[in-house]
N, C-alpha and C positions, 0 to 999 in steps of 0.2 A: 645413479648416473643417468638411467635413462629417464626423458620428461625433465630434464634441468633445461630447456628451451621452450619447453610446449608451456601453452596456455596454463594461467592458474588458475582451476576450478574456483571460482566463489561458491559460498552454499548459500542456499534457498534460503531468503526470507521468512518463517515460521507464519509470519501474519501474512504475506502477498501469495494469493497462487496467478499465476501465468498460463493463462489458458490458450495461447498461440502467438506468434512472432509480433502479433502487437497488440494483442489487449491480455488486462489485468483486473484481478477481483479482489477485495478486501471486503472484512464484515468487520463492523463496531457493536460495543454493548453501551446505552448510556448508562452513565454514571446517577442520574436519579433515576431510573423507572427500570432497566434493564434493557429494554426494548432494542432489538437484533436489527441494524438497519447493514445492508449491502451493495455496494458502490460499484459497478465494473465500467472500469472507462478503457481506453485509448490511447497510444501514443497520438498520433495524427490528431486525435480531436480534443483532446485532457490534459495534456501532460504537457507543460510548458518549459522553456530554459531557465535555470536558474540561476543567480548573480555568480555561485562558485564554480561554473562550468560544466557543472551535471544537468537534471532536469528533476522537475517536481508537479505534485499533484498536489493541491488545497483545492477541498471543500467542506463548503458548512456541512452542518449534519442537522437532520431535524426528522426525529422517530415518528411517526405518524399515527402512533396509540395516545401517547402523550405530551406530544409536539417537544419533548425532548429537544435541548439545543447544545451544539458541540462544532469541533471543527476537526479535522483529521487532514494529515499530510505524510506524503509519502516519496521519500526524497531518493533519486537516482544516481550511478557516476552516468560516463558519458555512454557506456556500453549498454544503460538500459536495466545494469543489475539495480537491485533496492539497497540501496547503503542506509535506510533511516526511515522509523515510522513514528509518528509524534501525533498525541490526540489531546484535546481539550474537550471535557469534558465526558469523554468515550476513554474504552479500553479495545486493546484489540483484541480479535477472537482467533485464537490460531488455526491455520488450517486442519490441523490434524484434528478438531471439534465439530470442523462440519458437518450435518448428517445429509 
């Protein structure tokens, strides 16, 4: 009975940590060489609207041992949570792995 009105917790992204009200980090492994490349962008400067009314982050990837090539995107609703993360030629590395 109680909290049938209150907000509904979404849970955390396993791949995105949120490191304050507007920026966010994500790390890839490529898919040929391994090599750990880490992204941390921005609303305000990164993070663009997307055609379904949410927002989103695309960028290439390119590992710097190996010049590894990939692309990774990280798709938001409108509140900012991560509803989706999609990589070409990367895997994602979940937070709970970072040392």
């Amino acid at each position: 009975m109680f909290g049938l009105f209150g907000r509904k917790k979404t849970a955390a992204n396993p791949y995105v940590k949120q490191e304050d009200s507007q920026t966010f980090r994500v790390r890839v492994r490529t898919l040929r060489h391994g090599d750990v490349v880490e992204f941390r962008f921005t609303k305000a400067a990164h993070i663009g609207v997307d055609e379904g009314g949410g927002y989103l982050f695309r960028k290439p990837v390119v590992s710097s041992e190996h010049f590894d090539r990939g692309e990774l995107v990280v798709r938001f609703d409108a509140r900012y949570n991560v509803t989706a993360t999609e990589g070409e030629g990367v895997e994602f590395i979940p937070v709970s792995e970072w040392v």
